[in-house]
C-alpha positions in Angstrom: -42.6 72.0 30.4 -43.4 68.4 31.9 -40.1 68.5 33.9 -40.4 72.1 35.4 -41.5 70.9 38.9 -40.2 74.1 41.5 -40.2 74.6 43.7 -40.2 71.1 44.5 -36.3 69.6 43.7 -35.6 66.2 41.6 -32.9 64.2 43.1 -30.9 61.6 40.9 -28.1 60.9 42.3 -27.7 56.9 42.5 -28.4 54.8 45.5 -29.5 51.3 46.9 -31.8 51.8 50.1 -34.7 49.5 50.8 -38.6 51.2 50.0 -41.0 51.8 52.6 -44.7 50.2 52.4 -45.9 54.1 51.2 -43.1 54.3 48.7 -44.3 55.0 45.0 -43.8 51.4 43.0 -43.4 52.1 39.4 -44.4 48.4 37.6 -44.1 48.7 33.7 -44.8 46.2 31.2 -43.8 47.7 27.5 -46.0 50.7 27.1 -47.9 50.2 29.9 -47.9 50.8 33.5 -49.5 49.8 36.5 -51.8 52.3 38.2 -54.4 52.6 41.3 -57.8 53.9 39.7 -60.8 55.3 42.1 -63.4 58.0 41.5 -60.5 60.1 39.5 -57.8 60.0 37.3 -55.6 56.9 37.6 -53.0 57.3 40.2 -48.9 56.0 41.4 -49.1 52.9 43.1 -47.4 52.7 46.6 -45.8 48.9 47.8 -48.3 49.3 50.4 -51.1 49.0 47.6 -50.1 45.3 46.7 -52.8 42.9 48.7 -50.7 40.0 48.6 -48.2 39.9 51.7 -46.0 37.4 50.2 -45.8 38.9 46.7 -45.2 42.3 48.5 -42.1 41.1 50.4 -40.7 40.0 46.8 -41.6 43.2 45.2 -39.7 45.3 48.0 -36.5 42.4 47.6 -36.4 43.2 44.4 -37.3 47.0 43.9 -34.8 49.2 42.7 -34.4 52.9 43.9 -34.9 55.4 41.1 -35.0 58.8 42.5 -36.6 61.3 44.9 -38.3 64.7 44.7 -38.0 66.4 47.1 -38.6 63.2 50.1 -40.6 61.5 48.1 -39.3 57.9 46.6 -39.8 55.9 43.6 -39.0 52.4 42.9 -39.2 50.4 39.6 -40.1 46.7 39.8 -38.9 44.2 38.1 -41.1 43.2 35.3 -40.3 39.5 36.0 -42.7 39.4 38.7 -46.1 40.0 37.1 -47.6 42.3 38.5 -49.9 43.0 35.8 -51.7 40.0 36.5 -52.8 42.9 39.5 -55.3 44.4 37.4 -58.8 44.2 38.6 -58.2 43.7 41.9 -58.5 45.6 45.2 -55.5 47.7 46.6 -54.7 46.7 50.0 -57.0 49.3 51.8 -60.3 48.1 49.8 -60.6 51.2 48.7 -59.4 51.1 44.7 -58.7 48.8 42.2 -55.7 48.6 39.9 -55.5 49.2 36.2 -53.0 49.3 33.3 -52.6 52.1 32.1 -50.8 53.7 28.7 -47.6 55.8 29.2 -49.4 58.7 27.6 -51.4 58.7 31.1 -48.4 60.7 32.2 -48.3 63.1 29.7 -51.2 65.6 31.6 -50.8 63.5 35.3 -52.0 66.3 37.6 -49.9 67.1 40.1 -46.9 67.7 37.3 -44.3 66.5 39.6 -46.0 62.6 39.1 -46.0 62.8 35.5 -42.4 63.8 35.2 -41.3 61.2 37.2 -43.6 58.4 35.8 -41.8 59.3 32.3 -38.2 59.2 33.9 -39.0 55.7 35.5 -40.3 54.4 32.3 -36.6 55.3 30.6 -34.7 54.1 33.2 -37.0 51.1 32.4 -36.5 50.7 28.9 -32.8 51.1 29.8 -32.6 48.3 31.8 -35.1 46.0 29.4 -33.0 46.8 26.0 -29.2 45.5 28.2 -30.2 42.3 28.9 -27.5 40.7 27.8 -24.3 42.0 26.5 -23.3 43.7 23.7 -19.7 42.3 23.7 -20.0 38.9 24.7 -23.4 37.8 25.0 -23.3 37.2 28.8 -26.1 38.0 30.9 -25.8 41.8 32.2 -26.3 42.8 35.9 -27.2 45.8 38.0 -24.5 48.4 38.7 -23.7 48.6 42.3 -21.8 51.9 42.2 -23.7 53.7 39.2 -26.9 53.3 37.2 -25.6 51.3 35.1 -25.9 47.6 33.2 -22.1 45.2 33.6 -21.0 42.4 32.0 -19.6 40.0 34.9 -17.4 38.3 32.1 -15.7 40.7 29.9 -16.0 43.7 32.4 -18.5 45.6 29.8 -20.8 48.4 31.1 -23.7 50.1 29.6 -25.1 53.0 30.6 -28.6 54.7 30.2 -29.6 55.8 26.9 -29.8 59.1 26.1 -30.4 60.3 22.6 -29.8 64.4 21.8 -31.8 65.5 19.4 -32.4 69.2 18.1 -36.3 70.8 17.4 -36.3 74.4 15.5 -38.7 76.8 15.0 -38.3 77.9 11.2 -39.1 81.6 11.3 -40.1 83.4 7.9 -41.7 86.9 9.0 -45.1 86.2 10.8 -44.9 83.0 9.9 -43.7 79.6 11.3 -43.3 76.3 9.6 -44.5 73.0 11.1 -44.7 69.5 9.9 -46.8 66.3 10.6 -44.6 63.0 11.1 -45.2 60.4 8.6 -44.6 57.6 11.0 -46.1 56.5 14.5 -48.9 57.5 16.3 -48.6 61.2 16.8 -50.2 63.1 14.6 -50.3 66.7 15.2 -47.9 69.7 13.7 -45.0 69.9 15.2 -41.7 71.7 14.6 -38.8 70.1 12.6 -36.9 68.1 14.7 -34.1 65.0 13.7 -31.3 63.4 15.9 -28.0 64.4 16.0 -25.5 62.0 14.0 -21.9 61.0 14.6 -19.7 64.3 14.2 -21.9 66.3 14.2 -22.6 69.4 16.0 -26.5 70.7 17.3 -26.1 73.7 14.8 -24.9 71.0 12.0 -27.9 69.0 12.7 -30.8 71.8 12.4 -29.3 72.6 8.8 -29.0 68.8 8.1 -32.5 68.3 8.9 -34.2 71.8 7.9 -32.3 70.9 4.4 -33.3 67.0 4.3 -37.3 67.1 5.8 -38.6 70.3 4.1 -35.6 71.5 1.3 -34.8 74.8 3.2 -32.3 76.4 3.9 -31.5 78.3 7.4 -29.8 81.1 8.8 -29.0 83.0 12.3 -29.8 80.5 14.4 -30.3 81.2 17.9 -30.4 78.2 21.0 -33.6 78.6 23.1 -33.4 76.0 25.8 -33.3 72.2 26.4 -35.6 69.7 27.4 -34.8 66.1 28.8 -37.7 64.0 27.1 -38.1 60.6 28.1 -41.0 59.5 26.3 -38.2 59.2 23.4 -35.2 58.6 25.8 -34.1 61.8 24.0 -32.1 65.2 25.4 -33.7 67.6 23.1 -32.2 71.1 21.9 -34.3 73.7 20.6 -33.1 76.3 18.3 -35.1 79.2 16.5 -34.1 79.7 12.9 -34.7 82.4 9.9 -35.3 80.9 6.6 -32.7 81.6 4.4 -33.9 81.8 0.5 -37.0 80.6 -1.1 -39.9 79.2 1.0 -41.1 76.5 -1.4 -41.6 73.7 0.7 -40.8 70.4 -0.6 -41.1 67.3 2.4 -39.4 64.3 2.6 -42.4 61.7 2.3 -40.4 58.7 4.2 -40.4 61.2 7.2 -43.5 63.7 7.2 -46.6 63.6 6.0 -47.5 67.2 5.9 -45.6 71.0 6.0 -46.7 73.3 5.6 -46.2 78.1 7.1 -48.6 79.2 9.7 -49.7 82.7 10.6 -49.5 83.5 14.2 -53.8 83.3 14.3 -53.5 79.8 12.4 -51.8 78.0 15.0 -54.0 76.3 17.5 -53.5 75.5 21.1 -50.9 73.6 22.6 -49.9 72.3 26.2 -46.6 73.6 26.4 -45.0 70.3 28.5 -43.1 69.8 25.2 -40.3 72.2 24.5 -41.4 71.8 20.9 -44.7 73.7 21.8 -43.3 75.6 24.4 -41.3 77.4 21.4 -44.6 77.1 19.4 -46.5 79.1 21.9 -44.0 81.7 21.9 -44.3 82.7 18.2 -47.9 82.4 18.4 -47.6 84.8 21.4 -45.5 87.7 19.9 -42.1 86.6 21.7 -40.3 85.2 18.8 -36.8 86.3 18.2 -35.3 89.6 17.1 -32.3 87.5 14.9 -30.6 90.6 14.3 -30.1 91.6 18.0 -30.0 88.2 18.7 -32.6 88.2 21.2 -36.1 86.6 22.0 -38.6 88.8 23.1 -40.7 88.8 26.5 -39.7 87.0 30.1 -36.9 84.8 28.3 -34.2 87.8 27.8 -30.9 87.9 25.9 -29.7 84.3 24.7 
């Protein structure tokens, strides 16, 4: 999955240090991002990449430390600045121009390790976009000093970064697997069940909720795989494999999906498994789905 980088090591723990000209800079606008494009794929700017030497200074005054893996640093800018103005012109060294870019571009970034931590800036981002201004009082919201975090200097509010847990489950009926197509937004492939957790409820709660409310099904023996921080959502999500309980009818909840429908193992096509949704996908499709009577999934992963 996107955020398995080992050996190299993700570091988060909170900080205010000043970047260094070869620093990664992430700038984001939206749903888009600054990038440096040559001969290949687009690729992380670095503060040293910004021509201007005044607008550079003002970037690094203003940068904010995000993280590091292993030494290496990334920044988010301030979208205040307009950067994106950028585009189209030469980095520093002559030798590339910059280009916006869609988030998606981080979705296959080769190495991994870049893409990951393109999609964690761009939460923090949105994080830092939605808090403007307080929930309690209205006040204008400022930068944690201690934590990553958003405070009110007024009423003494703080916000921190939004994280949504969510579940995904693999619906298993024999050889066969359900998937669904989402009704809304741009994604449009089969994918497994999946629905955010509501208040009071707990993860096994939720798969039922969902299975019962998307597709009309009922589960049982549920069995937690793993979990997968995904940011392109802001969402912690927690994949579960389930055996249908009952009758198989499908019936699909047209404000949420589109399509559902069971697929052999030799129907399912192939899928980049930097989702934990397809990571699970690939594992039926391999053989490895789970025993629910010894409560086990087959192959590498071992007893859960």
């Amino acid at each position: 999955m996107i955020q398995d980088i080992a050996p190299r090591q993700y570091h988060n723990e909170f900080a205010v240090k000043e970047p260094g000209l070869r620093d990664f800079l992430l700038y984001f606008e939206g749903n888009q991002v600054l990038m440096r494009k040559g001969d290949g794929a687009p690729s992380m700017i670095t503060f040293e990449d910004v021509q201007d030497p005044e607008l550079r200074r003002q970037v690094i005054r203003q940068a904010e430390y995000l993280f590091c893996i292993d030494d290496i640093s990334y920044y988010s800018a301030r979208d205040t600045l307009g950067l994106m103005q950028l585009a189209g012109s030469r980095t520093a060294d002559g030798k590339d121009e910059l280009c916006i870019c869609d988030l998606s571009i981080f979705r296959n970034m080769d190495p991994q390790f870049m893409g990951f931590a393109g999609i964690t800036a761009s939460q923090i981002y949105r994080f830092r976009k939605s808090r403007k201004f307080c929930g309690k009082c209205g006040h204008r919201m400022e930068y944690g000093t201690v934590e990553r975090s958003m405070c009110c200097p007024v009423c003494g509010n703080v916000e921190y970064p939004k994280i949504s847990p969510a579940v995904t489950v693999a619906v298993v009926h024999g050889d066969r697997l359900l998937m669904a197509k989402s009704a809304a937004g741009s994604f449009r492939q089969f994918a497994l069940i999946a629905g955010y957790v509501e208040v009071g409820e707990t993860f096994e709660q939720t798969v039922h909720r969902e299975v019962m409310e998307e597709v009309g099904l009922k589960v049982k023996n549920l069995i937690y795989y793993k979990s997968q921080p995904w940011a392109f959502s802001d969402t912690e999500m927690i994949g579960f494999f389930a055996e249908l309980d009952g009758e198989d009818q499908v019936t699909i909840q047209e404000s949420e999906l589109s399509e559902a429908r069971w697929f052999t193992r030799e129907e399912i096509g192939d899928y980049p498994s930097i989702s934990l949704t397809y990571e699970m996908v690939n594992l039926f499709k391999a053989g490895k789905n789970p025993d629910f009577h010894r409560k086990e999934i087959s192959g590498e992963i071992g007893t859960v």
